[in-house]
C-alpha positions in Angstrom: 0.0 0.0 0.0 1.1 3.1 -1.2 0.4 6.3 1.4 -0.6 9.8 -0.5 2.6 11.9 -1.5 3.8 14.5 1.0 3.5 17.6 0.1 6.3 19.7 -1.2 8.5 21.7 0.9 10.2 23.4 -1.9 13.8 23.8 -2.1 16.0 27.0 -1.2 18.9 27.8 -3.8 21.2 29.8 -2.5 23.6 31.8 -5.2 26.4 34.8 -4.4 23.7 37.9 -5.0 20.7 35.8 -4.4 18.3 32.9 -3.7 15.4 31.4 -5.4 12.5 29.1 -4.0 11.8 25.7 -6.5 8.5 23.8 -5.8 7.9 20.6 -7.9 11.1 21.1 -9.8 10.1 24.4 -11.3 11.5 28.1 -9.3 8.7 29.9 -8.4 10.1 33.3 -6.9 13.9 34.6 -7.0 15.2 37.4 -5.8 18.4 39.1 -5.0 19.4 39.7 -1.3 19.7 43.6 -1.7 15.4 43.4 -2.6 14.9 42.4 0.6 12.9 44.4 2.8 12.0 43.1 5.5 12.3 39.2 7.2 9.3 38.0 9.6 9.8 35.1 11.5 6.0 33.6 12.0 4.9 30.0 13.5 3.9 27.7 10.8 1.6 26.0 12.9 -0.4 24.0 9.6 3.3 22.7 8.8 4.3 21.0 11.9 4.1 22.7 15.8 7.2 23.5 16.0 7.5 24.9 12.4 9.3 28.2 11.8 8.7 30.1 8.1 9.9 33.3 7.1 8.6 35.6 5.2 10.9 37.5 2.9 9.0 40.8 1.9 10.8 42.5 -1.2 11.2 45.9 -2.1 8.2 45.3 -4.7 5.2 44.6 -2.3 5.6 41.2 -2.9 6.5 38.3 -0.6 7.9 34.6 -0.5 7.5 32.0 2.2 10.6 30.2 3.4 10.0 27.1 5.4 12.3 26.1 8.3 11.6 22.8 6.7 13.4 23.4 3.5 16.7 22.2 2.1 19.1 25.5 1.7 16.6 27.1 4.7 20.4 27.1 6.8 22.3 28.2 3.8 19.6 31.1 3.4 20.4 32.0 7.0 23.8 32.2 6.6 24.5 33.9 3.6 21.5 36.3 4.6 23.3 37.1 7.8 26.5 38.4 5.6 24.8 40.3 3.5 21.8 41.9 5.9 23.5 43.5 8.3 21.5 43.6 11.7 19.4 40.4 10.9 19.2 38.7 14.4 20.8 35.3 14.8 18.3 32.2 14.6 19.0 31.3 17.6 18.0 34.4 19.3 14.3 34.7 17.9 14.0 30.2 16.7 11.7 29.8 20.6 9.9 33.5 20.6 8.0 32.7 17.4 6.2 29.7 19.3 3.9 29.8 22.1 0.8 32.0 23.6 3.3 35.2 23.6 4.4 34.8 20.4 3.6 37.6 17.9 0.2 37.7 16.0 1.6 38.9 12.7 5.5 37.4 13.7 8.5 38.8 14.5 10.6 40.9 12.3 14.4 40.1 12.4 15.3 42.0 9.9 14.3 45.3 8.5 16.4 47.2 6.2 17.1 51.2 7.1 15.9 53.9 5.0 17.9 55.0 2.5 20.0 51.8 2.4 
């Protein structure tokens, strides 16, 4: 017996300038580090409890989901953290997402300064 196929947890590439998100082998958003905006760190309860996502909001308006779940979500982290300075280490805002106290519309560990 053959159980129903998981569902995909898309894949992060990670590149020098950028990263892109591929979902059933096609990328479905890219962007380049220096379009990011702000990062939200929000409880992906639906996921799994103890899921983390975050939401990468680019210059644009527009905004991609990155799942804790996903291959290349450490690499994203990492390379982020070079290139975005003041984005707060993951393991300094990993447990405040979670929980009663965490924050209704997630907690931003990144925002990029005006005029940056």
């Amino acid at each position: 017996m053959v159980g129903a196929p998981a569902a995909d947890r898309g894949r992060i590439v990670v590149v020098a300038a950028g990263f892109a998100l591929w979902q059933d082998g096609r990328c479905v958003a890219a962007a380049r580090f220096s379009d990011i905006r702000r990062l939200r760190a929000v409880h992906a309860a639906s996921v799994d409890p103890h899921a983390v996502a975050i939401h990468v909001e680019l210059g644009d308006g527009s905004v991609m989901e990155l799942r804790d779940q996903a291959p290349g979500f450490d690499l994203f982290l990492d390379r982020a953290a070079t290139l975005l300075k003041g984005l707060e280490p993951f393991a300094s805002w990993r447990d405040a997402v979670h929980g009663d106290d965490a924050p209704a519309g997630g907690l931003v560990i990144f925002e990029k300064p005006k005029g940056w």
